[in-house]
C-alpha positions in Angstrom: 0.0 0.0 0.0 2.5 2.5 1.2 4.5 1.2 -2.4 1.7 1.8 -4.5 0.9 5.6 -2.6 4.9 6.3 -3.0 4.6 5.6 -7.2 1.5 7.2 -7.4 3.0 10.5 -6.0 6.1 9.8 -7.6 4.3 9.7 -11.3 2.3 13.2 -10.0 5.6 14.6 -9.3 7.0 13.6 -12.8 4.1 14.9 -14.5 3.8 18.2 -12.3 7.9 18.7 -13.7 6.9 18.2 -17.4 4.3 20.8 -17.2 6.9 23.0 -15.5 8.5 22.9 -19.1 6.0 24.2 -20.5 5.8 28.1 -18.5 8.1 29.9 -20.7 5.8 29.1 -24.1 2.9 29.7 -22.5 3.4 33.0 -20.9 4.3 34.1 -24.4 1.3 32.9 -25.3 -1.0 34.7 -22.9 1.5 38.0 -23.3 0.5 37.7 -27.7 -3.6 37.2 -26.7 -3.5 40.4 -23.9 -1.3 42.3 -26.2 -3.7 42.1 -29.0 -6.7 41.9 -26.8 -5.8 45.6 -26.0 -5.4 46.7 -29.3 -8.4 45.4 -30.5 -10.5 47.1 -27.8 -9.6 50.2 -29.0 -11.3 49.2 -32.2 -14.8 47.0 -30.7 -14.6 46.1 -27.2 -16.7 43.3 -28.1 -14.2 41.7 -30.8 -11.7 41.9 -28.0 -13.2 40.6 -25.3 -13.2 37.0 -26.3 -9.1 37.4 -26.8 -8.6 38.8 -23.9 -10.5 36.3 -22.0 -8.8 33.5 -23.7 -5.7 35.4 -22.6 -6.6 34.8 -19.2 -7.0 31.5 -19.6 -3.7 30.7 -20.9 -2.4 33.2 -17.8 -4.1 30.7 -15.6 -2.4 27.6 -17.1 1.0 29.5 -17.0 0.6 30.0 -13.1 -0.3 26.3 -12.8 3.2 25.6 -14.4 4.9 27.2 -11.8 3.0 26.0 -8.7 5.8 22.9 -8.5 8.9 24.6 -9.3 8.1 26.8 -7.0 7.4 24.9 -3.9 9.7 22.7 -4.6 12.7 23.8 -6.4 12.5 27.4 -5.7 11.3 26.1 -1.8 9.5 29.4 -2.0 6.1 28.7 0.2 5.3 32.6 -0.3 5.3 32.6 -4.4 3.9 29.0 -4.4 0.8 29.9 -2.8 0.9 33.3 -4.8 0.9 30.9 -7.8 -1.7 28.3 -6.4 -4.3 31.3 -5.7 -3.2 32.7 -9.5 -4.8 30.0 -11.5 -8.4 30.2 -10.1 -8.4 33.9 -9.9 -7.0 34.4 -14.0 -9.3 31.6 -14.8 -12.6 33.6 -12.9 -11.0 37.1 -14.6 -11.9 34.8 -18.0 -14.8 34.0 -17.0 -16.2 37.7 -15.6 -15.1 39.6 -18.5 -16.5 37.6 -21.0 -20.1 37.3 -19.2 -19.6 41.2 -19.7 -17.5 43.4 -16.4 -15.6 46.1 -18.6 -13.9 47.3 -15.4 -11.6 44.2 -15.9 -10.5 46.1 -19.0 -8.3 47.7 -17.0 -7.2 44.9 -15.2 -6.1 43.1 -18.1 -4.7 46.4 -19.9 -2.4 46.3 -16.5 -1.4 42.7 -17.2 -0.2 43.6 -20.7 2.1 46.3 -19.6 3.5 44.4 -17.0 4.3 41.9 -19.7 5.9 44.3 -21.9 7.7 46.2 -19.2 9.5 42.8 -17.6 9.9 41.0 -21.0 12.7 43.1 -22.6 14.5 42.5 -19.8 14.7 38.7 -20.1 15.5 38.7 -23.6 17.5 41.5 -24.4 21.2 40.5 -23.0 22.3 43.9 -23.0 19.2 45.6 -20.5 19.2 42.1 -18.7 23.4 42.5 -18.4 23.4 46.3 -17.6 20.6 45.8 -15.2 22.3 42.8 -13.4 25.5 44.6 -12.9 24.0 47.8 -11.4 22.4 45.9 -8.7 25.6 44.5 -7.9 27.4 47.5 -8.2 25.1 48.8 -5.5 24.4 45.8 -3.1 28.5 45.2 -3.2 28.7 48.9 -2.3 25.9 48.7 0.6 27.4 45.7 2.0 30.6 47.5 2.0 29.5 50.4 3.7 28.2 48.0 6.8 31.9 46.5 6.7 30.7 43.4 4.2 33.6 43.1 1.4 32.5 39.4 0.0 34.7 38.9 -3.3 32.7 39.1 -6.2 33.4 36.9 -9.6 31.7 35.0 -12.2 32.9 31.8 -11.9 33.7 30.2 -7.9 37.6 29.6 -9.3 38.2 33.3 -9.4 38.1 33.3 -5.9 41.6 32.0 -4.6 42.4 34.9 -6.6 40.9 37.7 -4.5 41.4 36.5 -1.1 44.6 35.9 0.9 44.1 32.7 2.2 43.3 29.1 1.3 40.0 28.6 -0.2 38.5 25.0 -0.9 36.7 25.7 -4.8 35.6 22.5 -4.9 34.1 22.1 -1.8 31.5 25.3 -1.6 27.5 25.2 -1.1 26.7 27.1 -4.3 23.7 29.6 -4.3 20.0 28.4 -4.3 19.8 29.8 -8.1 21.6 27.2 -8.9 23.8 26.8 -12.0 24.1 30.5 -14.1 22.7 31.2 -17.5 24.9 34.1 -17.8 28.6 35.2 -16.6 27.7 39.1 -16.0 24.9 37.3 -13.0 28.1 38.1 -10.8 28.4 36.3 -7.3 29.1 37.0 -4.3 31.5 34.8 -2.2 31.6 34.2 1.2 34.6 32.5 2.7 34.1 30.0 5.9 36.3 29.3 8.5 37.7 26.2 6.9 38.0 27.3 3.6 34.3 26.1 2.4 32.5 29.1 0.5 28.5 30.6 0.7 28.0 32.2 -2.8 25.0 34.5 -3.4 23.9 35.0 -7.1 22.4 38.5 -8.5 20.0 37.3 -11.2 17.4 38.6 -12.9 15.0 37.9 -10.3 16.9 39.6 -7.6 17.1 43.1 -9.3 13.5 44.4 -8.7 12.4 44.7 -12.7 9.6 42.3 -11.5 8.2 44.2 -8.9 8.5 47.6 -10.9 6.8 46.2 -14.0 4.0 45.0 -11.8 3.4 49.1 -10.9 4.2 50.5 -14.2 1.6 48.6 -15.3 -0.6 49.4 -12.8 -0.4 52.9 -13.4 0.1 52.5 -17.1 -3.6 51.0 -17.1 -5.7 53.4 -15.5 -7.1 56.8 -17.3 -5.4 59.3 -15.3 -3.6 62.6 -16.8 -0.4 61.6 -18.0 1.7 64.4 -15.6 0.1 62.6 -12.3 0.7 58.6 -13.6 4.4 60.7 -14.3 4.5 61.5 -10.6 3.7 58.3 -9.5 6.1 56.5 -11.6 8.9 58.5 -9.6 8.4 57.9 -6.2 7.4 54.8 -6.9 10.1 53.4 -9.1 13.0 54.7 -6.9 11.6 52.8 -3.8 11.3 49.6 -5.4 15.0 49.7 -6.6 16.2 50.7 -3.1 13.9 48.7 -0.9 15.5 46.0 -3.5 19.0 46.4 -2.6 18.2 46.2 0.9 16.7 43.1 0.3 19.7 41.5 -1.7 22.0 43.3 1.3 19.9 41.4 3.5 19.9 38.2 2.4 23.4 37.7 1.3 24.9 39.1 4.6 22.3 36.4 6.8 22.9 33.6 4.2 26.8 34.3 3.6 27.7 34.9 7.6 25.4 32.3 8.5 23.5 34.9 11.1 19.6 32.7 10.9 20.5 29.5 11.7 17.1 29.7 13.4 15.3 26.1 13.9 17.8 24.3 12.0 16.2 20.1 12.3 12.5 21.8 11.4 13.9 24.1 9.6 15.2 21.1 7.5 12.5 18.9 7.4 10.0 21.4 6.6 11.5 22.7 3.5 13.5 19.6 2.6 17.1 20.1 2.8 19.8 18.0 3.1 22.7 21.3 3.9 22.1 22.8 7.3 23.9 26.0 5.9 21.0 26.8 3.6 19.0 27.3 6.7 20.3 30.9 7.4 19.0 31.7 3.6 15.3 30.0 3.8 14.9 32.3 6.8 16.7 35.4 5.2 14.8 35.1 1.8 12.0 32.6 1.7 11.0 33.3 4.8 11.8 37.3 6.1 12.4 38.9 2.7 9.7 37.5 1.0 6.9 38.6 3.6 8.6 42.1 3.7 8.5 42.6 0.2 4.8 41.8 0.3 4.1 44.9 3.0 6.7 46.9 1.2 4.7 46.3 -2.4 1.6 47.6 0.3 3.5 50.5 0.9 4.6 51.4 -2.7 0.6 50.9 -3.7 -0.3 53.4 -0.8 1.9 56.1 -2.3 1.2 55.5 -6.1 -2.5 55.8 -4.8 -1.9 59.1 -3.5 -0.9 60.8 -6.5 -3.1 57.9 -9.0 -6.2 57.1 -7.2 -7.5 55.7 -10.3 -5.3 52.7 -9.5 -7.6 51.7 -6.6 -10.1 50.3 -9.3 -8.1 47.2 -10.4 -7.6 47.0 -6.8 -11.3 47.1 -6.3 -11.8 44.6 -8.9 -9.6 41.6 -7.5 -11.1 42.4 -3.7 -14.6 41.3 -5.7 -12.8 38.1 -7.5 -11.4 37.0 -4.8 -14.6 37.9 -2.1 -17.9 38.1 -4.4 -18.5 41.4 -2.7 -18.5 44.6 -4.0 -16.0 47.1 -2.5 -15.7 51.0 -2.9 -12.2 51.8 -2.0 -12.2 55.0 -2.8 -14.8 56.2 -0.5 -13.6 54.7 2.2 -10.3 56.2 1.8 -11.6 59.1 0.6 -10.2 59.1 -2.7 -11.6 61.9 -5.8 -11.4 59.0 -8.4 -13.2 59.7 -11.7 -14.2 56.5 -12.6 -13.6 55.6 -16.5 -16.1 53.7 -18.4 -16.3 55.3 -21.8 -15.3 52.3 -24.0 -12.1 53.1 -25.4 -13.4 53.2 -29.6 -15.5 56.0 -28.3 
C-alpha cells in the first residue's frame, strides 16, 4: 500500500515537472492574446473581449506551471501559494469579463504592460546584463558600507584569486539559483572558516524589474492625466530599486555569515534540505524577505494611490474576485477617483 501511494506520488511529481516545461511558451502565449486583446478594444470592445478572455486562460495555465517549481525547487512557500491562488483567480478574470464586467478592461490592460515592461529585460542580454550589474554595483557597495567586502566573480575559481588565504573551490555550497545562464549574473563569495564558500547569485530575479513592471503597469492601465501617472512612476520606481538592494544586502549578509540559523532540524524537514547551511537563507529570503517585500509592495501601492487614485479600481476589482462582494475603496479612503467607463473606440 505505502508502495503503490509512493509511485503514485512519484508519477504526479513527474508529471507536475513536465508541465513545469512548459511556463516559458505559455506565458508568451497569454503575453501575444492580452497584447492584441488591447489593441483590439480600441477598435470593438466586443471583438476583444473573447481574446482577452482567452488570454486569461492561458495566464491561468501558466501560473499552474509554476506552482511545482516553486514549492519545490524554488522552496518558495510565499510565491507557491501566490501561484496556487493565481490559476483560479486568472481563470474567474476569464470567465467575468466575457459574461460582460468592462472594469476588468483595466485589469487586463495592467497585465499587458506588466508583460511588456519585464519581458525586454529577459530577452535583451544587454538591458538584462546592464541591469544585473548595477544591482551589484550597488548591493557590493551597501554591503561595504556596513563593513561586508564578500569577493565578487563570475565563476567560484576566481576566488583563490581575490582573497589571501586558502579557499577550498571545490568544496563550496553554491547559491540556491543554482547553475548561471549568464557570466555578467556576478556572485558573491563568502569565505568560511575552513576554507568552504557561501555564494550569493544577483539574477534577474533579484534586481526588482519584476516588482517595478507590476506598478508601471498598474499605473500605465488606469485613465489618469499623464503628468500625475508621471509623478507616480517617480516615487514609486526609486523605492522599489532601493527597498530592492536592501533586500539583496539582507539576504546575502544572513545567508553568507550564516547569522539565521534559526530552527535548523524543522527548519530542514519542513522545507526539505539536506545542507544545514541553507538554513540561514530560507529564513533570510524565503522566509523574512519574502513577507517584507509583500508589506513593502503595500507600501509602494499606498503612495502610487496618492498621487493615482485611479489605480484603486483594479484594486477594487480583485477584492470582488477573490470575495464576491462589492467594494468602494475610494470612499472609504476618501479618494476623488473619476471613474472611467467610456469604451475606449468612443
Amino acid at each position: 500500500m505505502v508502495g503503490a501511494v509512493g509511485d503514485a506520488l512519484g508519477t504526479v511529481e513527474g508529471a507536475l515537472g513536465v508541465l513545469a516545461e512548459f511556463a516559458e511558451p505559455l506565458g508568451w502565449l497569454s503575453l501575444g492574446l492580452f497584447l492584441a486583446g488591447i489593441l483590439l478594444e480600441y477598435y470593438d470592445r466586443e471583438y476583444a473581449r473573447p481574446v482577452l478572455a482567452g488570454g486569461w486562460v492561458v495566464f491561468a495555465l501558466f501560473w499552474l506551471t509554476l506552482v511545482y517549481p516553486w514549492f519545490t525547487v524554488d522552496q518558495s512557500i510565499i510565491r507557491g501559494v501566490g501561484a496556487t491562488v493565481a490559476v483560479p483567480l486568472s481563470a474567474l478574470v476569464a470567465k467575468t469579463l466575457y459574461e460582460g464586467r468592462d472594469s476588468l478592461f483595466t485589469l487586463s490592460r495592467a497585465v499587458t504592460i506588466m508583460g511588456l515592461v519585464y519581458a525586454p529585460f529577459v530577452t535583451i542580454r544587454q538591458l538584462r546584463e546592464w541591469l544585473t550589474l548595477t544591482v551589484v554595483d550597488h548591493t557590493g557597495w551597501v554591503m561595504g558600507l556596513l563593513g561586508y567586502n564578500p569577493p565578487v566573480v563570475t565563476r567560484l575559481s576566481e576566488v583563490a584569486q581575490t582573497v589571501d588565504r586558502e579557499v577550498d573551490v571545490n568544496r563550496s555550497l553554491l547559491g540556491p539559483e543554482g547553475p548561471k545562464e549568464f557570466a555578467f549574473e556576478n556572485t558573491f563569495v563568502f569565505v568560511q572558516g575552513d576554507g568552504g564558500t557561501i555564494t550569493y547569485t544577483i539574477i534577474i530575479a533579484c534586481t526588482g524589474i519584476g516588482s517595478i513592471a507590476v506598478m508601471m503597469g498598474l499605473i500605465g492601465a488606469v485613465r489618469a492625466p499623464l503628468r500625475r501617472k508621471l509623478r507616480a512612476l517617480a516615487v514609486a520606481v526609486p523605492v522599489i530599486y532601493v527597498l530592492n538592494i536592501v533586500r539583496n544586502v539582507f539576504i546575502s549578509v544572513n545567508f553568507g555569515k550564516q547569522y539565521m540559523n534559526i530552527f535548523p532540524d524543522a527548519t530542514m524537514m519542513l522545507f526539505g534540505l539536506d545542507n544545514e547551511l541553507r538554513v540561514s537563507y530560507i529564513w533570510a529570503d524565503r522566509i523574512l524577505a519574502q513577507s517584507a517585500s509583500v508589506v513593502a509592495m503595500v507600501f509602494v501601492l499606498w503612495l502610487v494611490l496618492r498621487e493615482v487614485p485611479e489605480v484603486i479600481e483594479p484594486v477594487e476589482d480583485v477584492l470582488f474576485l477573490l470575495t464576491g462582494n462589492e467594494y468602494d475603496l475610494a470612499s472609504a479612503l476618501d479618494m476623488d477617483v473619476e471613474r472611467a467607463t467610456a469604451d475606449p473606440a468612443d
